[in-house]
FIMI-408829 format. One line per field, with one value per residue (C-alpha): x, y, z; residue in three letters. Coordinates in Angstrom, 1 decimal, padded with zeros to 4 digits, m for minus. Example, Ala and Ser with C-alpha at 12.3 -4.5 7.8 and 13.67 -1.06 7.14 Angstrom:
x <- [012.3/013.7]
y <- [m004.5/m001.1]
z <- [007.8/007.1]
res <- [ALA/SER]
END
This chain:
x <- [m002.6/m001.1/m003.3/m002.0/001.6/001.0/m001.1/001.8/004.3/002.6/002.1/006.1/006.6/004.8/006.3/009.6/008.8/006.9/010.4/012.0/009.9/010.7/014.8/014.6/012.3/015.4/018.4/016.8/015.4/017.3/016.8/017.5/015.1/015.2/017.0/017.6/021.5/020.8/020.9/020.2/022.9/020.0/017.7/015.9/015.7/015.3/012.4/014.4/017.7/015.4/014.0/010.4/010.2/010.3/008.7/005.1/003.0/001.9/005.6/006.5/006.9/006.3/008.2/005.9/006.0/002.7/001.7/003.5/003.5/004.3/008.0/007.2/003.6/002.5/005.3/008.7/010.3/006.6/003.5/005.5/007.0/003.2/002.6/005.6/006.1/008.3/011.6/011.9/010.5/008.0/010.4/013.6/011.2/010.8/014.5/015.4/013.4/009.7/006.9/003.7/002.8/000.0/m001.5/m004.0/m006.0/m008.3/m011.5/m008.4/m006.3/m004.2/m002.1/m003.0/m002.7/m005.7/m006.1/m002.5/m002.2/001.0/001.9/m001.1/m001.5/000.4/003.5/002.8/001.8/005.2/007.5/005.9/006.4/009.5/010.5/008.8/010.4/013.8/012.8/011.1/009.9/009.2/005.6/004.1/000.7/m000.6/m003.2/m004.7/m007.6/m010.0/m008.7/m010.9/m013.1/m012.7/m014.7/m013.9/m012.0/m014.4/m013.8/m011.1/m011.3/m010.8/m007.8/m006.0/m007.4/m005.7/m002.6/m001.7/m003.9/m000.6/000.4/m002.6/m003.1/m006.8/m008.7/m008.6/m008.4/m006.1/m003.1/m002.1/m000.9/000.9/004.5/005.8/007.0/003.4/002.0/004.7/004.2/001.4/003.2/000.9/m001.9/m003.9/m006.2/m008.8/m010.5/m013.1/m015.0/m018.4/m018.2/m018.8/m015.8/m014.2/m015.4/m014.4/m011.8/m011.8/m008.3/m008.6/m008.8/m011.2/m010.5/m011.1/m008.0/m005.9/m006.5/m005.0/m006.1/m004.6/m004.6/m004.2/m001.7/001.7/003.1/005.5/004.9/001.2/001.7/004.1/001.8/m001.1/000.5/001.3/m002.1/m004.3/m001.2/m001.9/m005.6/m005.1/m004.9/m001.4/m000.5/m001.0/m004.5/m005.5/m006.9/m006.1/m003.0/m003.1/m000.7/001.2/002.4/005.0/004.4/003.1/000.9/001.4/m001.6/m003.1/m002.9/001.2/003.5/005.5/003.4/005.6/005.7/009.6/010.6/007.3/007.3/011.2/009.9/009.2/010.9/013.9/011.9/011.2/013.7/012.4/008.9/009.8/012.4/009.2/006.4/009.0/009.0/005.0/004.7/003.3/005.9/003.5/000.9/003.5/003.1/003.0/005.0/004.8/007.0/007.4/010.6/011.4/015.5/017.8/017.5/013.4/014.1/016.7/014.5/011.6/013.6/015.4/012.5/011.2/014.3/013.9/010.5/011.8/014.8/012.2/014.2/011.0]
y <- [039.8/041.2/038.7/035.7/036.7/037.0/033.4/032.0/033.3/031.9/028.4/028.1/029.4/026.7/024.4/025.4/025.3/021.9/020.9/022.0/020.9/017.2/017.7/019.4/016.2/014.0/015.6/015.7/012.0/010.5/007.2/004.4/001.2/m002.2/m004.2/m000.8/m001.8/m004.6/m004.6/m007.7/m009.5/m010.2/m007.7/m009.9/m012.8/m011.1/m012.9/m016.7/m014.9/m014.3/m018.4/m018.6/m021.2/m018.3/m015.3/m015.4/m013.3/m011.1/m010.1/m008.7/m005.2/m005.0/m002.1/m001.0/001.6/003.9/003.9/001.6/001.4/005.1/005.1/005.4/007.2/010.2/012.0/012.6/016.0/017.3/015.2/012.6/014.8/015.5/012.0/009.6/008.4/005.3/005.3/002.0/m001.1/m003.5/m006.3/m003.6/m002.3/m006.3/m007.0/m004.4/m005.5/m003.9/m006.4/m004.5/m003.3/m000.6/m000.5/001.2/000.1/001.9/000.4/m000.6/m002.7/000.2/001.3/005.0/007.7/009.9/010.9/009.8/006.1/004.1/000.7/m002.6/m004.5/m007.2/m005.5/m005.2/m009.2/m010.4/m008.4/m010.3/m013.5/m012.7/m012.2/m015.0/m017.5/m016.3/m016.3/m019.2/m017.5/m014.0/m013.5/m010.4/m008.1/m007.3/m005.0/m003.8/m001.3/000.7/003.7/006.7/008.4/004.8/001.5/m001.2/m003.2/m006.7/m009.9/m008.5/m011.5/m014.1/m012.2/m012.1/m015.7/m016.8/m015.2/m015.6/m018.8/m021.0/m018.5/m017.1/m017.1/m017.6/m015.2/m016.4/m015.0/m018.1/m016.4/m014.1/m016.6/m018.6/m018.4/m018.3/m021.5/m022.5/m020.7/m021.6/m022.7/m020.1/m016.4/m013.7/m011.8/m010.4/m007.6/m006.9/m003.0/m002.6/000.6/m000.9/m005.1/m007.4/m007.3/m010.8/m013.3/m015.4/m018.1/m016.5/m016.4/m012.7/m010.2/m007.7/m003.7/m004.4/m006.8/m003.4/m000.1/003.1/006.7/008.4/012.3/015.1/017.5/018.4/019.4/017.1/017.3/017.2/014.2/012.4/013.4/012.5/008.5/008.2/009.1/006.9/003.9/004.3/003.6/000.3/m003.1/m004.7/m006.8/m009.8/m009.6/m008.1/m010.1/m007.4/m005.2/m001.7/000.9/004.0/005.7/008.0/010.7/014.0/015.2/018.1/020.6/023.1/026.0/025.5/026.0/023.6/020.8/018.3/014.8/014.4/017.5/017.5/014.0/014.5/016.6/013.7/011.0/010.9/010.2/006.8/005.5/008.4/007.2/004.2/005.4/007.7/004.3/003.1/006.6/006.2/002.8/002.0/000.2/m003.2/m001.9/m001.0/m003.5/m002.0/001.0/002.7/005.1/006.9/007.0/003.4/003.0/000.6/002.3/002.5/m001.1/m001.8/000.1/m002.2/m005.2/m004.8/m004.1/m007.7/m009.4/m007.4/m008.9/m012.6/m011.9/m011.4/m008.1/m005.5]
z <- [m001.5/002.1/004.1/001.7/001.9/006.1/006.1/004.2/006.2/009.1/008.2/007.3/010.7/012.2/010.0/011.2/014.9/014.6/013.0/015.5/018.3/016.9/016.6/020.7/021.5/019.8/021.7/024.8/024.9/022.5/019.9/021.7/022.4/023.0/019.6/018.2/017.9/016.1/011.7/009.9/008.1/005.0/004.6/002.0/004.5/007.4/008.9/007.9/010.0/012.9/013.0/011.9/014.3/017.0/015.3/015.9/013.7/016.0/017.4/014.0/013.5/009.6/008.0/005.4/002.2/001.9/m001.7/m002.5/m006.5/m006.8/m008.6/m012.2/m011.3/m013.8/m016.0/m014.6/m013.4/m014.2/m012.1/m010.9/m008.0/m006.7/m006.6/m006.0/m002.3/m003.2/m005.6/m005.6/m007.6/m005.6/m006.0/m004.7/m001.9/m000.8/m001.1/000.8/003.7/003.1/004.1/003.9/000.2/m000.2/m003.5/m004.8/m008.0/m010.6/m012.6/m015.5/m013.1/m013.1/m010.3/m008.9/m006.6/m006.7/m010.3/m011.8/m012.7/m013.4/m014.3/m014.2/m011.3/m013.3/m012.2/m008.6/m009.0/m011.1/m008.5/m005.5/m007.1/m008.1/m004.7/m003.4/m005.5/m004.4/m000.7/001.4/004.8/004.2/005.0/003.4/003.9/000.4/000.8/m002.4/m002.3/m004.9/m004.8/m003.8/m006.3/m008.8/m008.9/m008.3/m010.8/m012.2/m011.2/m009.2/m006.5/m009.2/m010.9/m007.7/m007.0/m010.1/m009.5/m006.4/m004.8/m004.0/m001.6/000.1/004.1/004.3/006.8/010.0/013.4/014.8/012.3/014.7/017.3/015.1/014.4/010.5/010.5/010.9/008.4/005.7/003.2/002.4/002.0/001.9/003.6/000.9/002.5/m000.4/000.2/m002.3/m002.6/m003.8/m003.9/m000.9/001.0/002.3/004.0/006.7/005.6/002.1/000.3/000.9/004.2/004.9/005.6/009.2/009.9/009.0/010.4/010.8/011.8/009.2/009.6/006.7/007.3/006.6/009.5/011.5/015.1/014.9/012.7/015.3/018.3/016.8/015.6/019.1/020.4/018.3/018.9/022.7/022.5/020.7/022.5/023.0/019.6/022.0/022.1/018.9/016.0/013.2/012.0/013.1/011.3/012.3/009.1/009.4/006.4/006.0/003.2/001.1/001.7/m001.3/001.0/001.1/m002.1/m001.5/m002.7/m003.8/m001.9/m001.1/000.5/002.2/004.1/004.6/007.5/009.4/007.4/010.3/013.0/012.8/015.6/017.5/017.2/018.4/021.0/022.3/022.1/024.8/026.8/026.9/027.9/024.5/022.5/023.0/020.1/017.4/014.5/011.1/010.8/007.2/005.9/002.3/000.4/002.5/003.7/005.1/008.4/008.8/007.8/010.5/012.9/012.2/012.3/015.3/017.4/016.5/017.0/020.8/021.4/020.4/022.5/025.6/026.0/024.7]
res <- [UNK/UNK/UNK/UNK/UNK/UNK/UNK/UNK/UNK/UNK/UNK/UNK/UNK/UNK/UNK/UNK/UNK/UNK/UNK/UNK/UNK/UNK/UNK/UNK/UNK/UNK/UNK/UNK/UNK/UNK/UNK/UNK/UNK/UNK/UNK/UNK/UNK/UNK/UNK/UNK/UNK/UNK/UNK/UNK/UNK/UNK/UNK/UNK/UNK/UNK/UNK/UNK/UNK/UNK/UNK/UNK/UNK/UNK/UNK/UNK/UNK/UNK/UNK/UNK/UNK/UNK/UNK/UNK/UNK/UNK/UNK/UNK/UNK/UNK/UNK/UNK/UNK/UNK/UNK/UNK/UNK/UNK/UNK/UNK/UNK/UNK/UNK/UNK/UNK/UNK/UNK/UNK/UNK/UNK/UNK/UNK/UNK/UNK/UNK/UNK/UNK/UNK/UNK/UNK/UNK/UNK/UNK/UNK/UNK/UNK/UNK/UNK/UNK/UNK/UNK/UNK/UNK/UNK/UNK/UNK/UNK/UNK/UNK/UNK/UNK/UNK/UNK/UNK/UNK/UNK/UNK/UNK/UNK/UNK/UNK/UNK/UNK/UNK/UNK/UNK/UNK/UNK/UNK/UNK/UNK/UNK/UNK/UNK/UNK/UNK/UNK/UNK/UNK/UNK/UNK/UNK/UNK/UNK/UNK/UNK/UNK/UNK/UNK/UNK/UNK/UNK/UNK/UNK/UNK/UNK/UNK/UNK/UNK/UNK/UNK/UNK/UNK/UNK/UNK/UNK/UNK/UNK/UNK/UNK/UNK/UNK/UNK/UNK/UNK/UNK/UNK/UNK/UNK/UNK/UNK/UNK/UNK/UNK/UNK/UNK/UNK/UNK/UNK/UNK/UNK/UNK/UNK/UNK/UNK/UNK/UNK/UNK/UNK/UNK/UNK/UNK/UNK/UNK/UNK/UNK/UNK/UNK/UNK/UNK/UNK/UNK/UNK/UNK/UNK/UNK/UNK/UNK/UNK/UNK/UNK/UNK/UNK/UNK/UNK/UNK/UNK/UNK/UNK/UNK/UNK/UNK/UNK/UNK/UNK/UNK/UNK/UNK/UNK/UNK/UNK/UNK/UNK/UNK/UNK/UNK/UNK/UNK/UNK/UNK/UNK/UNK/UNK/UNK/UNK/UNK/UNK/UNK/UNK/UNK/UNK/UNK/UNK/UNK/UNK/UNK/UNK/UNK/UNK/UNK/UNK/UNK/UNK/UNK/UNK/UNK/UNK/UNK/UNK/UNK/UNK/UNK/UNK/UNK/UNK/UNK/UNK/UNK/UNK/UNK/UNK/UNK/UNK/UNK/UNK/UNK/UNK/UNK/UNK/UNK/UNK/UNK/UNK/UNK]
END
């Protein structure tokens, strides 16, 4: 029981100095970069306000939610704090400027994180529309994925096929050199991540796992987290050469060995340090590979912060 109590008293000590290490790294460097004064005056239009005739795909940097169809997961005030990243609806998370979706899907058409399950895929699919029909040049990453330790949904392909046809970018490498306005009137990227079923192929509808990657990294402690994003960012080619999406995500993940295992208060640890990340990508000479940057429990600022970076690379001023 001693050692237990002593391990647990250790790891919150390095919590707390890994917290710390990331508010010293902020008063000492600061969270400025290139746009990061600028807000747009339409969040939900924020691409149209920036001229799709000058935003080429691969100058965006796409604020993004990680699990994404998490606000109504499992039962509230009892699992639902174990498993909710997102408090928002897909449609809010869109209007308020989110333009990368992670959802995960069960055998059911369900959506899920690990073993809790929420709302059908119908939902995630309505909202999008929704938001589509409202909007008319907001390009958005779908990416949908079998979630680990399920199958894949049947005839998933043709479901999303069905749904969502009018507005699919097909897969093709050409994409990324292309500015909105020559993409309109198609809408989405749809990256399909099966577990078990032939992934994509070239000029499908859909996108395969590889035109999105990450190097995601389990652990709940903040600094590590940051250190480790910028690492795996700096080995990357610059977004002008690359032909898929790379992510950063900035979110820490509750670990069984800690008891405090609920998501918020967890990923809050890191959670204000996206202009930092950013400010930092600058510091390192690295700012050139940022391009999807995720976040849980998504804001006007992480939006803003996201945004304004773009509007600096169209501006010729990052």
């Amino acid at each position: 029981m001693g050692a237990k109590w002593s391990k647990q008293m250790e790891r919150r000590k390095n919590i707390a100095d890994e917290e710390k290490k990331l508010r010293e790294l902020e008063e000492s460097c600061g969270c400025n970069f290139p746009g990061s004064d600028h807000h747009p005056a339409d969040r939900k239009n924020w691409i149209a306000g920036l001229n799709p005739e000058k935003v080429h795909l691969n100058k965006i940097v796409w604020p993004g939610t990680h699990d994404s169809g998490t606000n109504k997961i499992g039962i509230r005030m009892i699992s639902r704090p174990f498993a909710q990243c997102q408090s928002l609806s897909i449609y809010k998370q869109l209007v308020l400027g989110t333009r990368l979706l992670d959802i995960r899907v069960n055998e059911n058409r369900k959506v899920c994180h690990g073993i809790l399950s929420t709302y059908s895929v119908d939902v995630v699919i309505n909202d999008v529309k929704k938001f589509i029909s409202e909007t008319e040049s907001e390009i958005i990453i779908l990416e949908i994925r079998t979630e680990f330790g399920h199958t894949d949904p049947p005839e998933f392909e043709k479901y999303l096929e069905e749904h969502l046809g009018d507005y699919l970018i097909h897969q093709d490498d050409q994409v990324f050199q292309k500015t909105v306005a020559e993409i309109l009137p198609k809408r989405i990227i749809c990256i399909w991540k099966p577990q078990k079923s032939d992934p994509p192929k070239p000029g499908s509808p859909f996108w395969s796992s590889g035109y999105l990657k990450d190097n995601w990294i389990d652990t709940d402690l903040p600094a590590t987290k940051f250190e480790s994003n910028l690492k795996f960012l700096g080995q990357q080619p610059s977004v002008s050469s690359r032909k898929y999406f790379y992510r950063v995500e900035n979110t820490v993940t509750p670990q069984a060995d800690n008891p405090v295992l609920c998501v918020k208060p967890v990923t809050n640890r890191i959670h204000g340090c996206g202009r930092l990340f950013i400010a930092q990508c600058f510091a390192k000479n690295i700012a050139d590979r940022l391009q999807v940057y995720s976040t849980d429990f998504i804001d006007e600022d992480f939006v803003d912060a996201c945004v304004g970076l773009t509007w600096a690379r169209i501006e010729g001023k990052a």
